[in-house]
N, C-alpha and C positions, 0 to 999 in steps of 0.2 A: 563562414561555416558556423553555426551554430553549437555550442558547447553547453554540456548538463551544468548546471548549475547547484552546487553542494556548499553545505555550510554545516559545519564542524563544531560541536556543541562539548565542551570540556574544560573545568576547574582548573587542570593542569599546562600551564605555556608548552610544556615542554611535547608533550601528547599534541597537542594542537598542531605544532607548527611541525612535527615529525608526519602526522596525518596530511598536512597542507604540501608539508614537499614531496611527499606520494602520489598525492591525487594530483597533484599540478605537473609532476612529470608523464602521466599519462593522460594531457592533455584537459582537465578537467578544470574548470574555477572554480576556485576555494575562498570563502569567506573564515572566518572563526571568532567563537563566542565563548563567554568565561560561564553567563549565567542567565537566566531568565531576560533581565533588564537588559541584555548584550544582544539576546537574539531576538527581541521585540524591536530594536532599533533597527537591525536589520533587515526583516522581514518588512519594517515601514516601507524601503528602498526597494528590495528586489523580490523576485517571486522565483522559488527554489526548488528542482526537480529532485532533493535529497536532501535529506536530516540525519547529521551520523549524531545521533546526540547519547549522553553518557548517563546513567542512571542516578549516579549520588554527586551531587549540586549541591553549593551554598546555595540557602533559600526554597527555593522552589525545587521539588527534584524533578530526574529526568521522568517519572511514570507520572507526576500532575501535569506536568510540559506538555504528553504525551497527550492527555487525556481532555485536554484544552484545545491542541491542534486536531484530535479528530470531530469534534462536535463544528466545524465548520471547513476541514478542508480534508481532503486523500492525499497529501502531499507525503511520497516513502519515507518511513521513519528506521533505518535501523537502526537498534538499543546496542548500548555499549556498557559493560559492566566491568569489576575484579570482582564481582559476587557471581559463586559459581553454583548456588543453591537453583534447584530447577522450579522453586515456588517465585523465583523473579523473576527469572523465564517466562513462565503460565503470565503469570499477571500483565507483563511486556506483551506479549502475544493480546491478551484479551484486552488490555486499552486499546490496540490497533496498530502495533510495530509492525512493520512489514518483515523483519529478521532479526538476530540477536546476537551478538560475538561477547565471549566473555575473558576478559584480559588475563593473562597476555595471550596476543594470536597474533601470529605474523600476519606481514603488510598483504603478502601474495594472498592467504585467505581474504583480507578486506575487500582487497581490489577484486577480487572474484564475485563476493557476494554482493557490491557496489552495481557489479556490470551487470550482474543477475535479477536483482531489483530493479536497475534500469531498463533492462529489457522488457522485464517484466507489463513496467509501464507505457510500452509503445510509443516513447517519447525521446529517447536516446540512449544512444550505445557507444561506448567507448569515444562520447565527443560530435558521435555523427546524429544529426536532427531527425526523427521519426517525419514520414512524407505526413500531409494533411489527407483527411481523408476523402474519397471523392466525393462527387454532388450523390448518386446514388450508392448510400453507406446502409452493408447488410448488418443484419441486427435478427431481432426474435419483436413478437409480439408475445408478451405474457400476462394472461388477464386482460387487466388496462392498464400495463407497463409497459413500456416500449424501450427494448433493451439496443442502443445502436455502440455495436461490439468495437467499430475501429476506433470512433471519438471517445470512447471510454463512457459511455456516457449513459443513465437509465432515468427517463422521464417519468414520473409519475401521473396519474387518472387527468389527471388538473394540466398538467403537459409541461411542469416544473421539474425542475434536476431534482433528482433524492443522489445526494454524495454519497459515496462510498469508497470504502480502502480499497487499497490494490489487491489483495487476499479476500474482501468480500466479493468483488466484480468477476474475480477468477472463480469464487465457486457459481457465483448465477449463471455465469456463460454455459461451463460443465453442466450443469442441472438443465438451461433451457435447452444445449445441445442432446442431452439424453432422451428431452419431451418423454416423460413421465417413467421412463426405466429408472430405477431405483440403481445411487451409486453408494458405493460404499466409504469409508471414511478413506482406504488407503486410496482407492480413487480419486476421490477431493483433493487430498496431501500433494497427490499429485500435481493435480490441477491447478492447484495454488501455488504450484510451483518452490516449496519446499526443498531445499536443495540433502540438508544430514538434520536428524536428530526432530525429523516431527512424530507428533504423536497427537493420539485421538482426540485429547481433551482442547487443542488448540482448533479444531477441525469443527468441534461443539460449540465453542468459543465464538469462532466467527460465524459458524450459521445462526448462533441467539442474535448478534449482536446485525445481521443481515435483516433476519425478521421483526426485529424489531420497526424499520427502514420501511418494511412492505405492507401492503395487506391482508390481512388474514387469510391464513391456507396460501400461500403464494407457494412457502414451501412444506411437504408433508415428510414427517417422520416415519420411515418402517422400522418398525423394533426389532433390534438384533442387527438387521444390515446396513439400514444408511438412510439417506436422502434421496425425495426427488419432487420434482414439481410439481403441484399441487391442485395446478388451475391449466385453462385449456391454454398451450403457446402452439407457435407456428412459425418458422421463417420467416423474414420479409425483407423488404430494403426499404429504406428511410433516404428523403432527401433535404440536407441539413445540412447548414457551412459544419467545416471542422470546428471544434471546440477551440476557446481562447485559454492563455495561461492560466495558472494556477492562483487563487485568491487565497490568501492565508490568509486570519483573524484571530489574534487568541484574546 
């Protein structure tokens, strides 16, 4: 049986291996790394369905780490701080953290928000493997995007991957499923699967940093209530092997 694969990013032995006997008693593998240099060697080796990594690091910190692995891969990050200022928060959120716990928080919250983000990702839950997706996988046509919802996966005009975080892919599904009703940001929050403590400007956040990804007008601004799609979409079904694991590159 296939098991998620997590690796544990923190300056602290003692955090680490307290993190490791947690997640390894509910059945999960656990790597752990002190620093930048610690989790490049690892990432050489394996390909990792979760990143608990920590914010303040020797050397490189956790929001440059962060900002490094989103420009080549959607691999879930959630940020781990003792800073309880909500400006580290925002900024975590807008590099591309998938979530954010701020120390101390018990194990039960981690393990919660671990399973939550994993689920998230349609790739495993509590240990058990996400099915591959079938030969006929539904999706949206949007524009000249081709959104194929179960592989996680949105082609661009040219018929290449444009990556995206687990929080961007969750608001375009919402947006292409609304096909052009306007949603509103609590909507999105939603969508995105936000479990406590979202708020608007995180929701801002990942729509700039979506558009950026698309082509113009993919998604339109209404002033005052929200978002919605911008270009003509439609249903469809795609047929396409499942997607392969995850490539990391920092």
């Amino acid at each position: 049986m296939d098991r998620a694969r997590i690796v544990v990013v923190d300056d602290d032995p003692r955090v680490r291996s307290l993190l490791r006997r947690s997640l390894e008693a509910e059945e999960f593998d656990v790597d752990e790394a002190a620093d930048e240099p610690a989790l490049l060697g690892l990432i050489a080796k394996h390909a990792y369905d979760l990143i608990i990594l920590d914010l303040t690091l020797p050397g490189t910190d956790g929001l440059e780490i962060a900002r490094k692995i989103r420009r080549t891969s959607d691999v879930p990050i959630i940020m781990v701080t003792g800073k309880g200022d909500v400006i580290d928060r925002i900024v975590g959120l807008e590099v591309g953290a998938d979530d954010y716990l701020v120390k101390p928080f018990h194990m039960r919250e981690l393990l919660a928000r671990v399973r939550s983000v994993l689920r998230r990702t349609s790739r495993h839950e509590g240990g058990d493997a996400a099915p591959c997706a079938p030969a006929g996988a539904p999706g949206f046509l949007i524009g000249t995007l081709k959104l194929v919802v179960a592989d996680h996966l949105l082609l661009g005009p040219d018929g290449a991957p444009i990556p995206l975080t687990q929080g961007e892919f969750a608001i375009l599904v919402a947006l292409a499923e609304a096909n052009g009703r306007v949603l509103t940001r609590d909507a999105l929050i939603t969508a995105r699967g936000d479990d406590v403590d979202a708020f608007d400007r995180a929701i801002d956040s990942t729509v700039a940093r979506l558009r950026k990804k698309l082509p113009p007008d993919t998604i339109a601004t209404v002033r005052q209530l929200g978002y919605k799609i911008g270009v003509p979409t439609e249903a469809a079904t795609f047929t396409r092997p499942a997607s392969g694991p995850r490539d990391i590159a920092l």
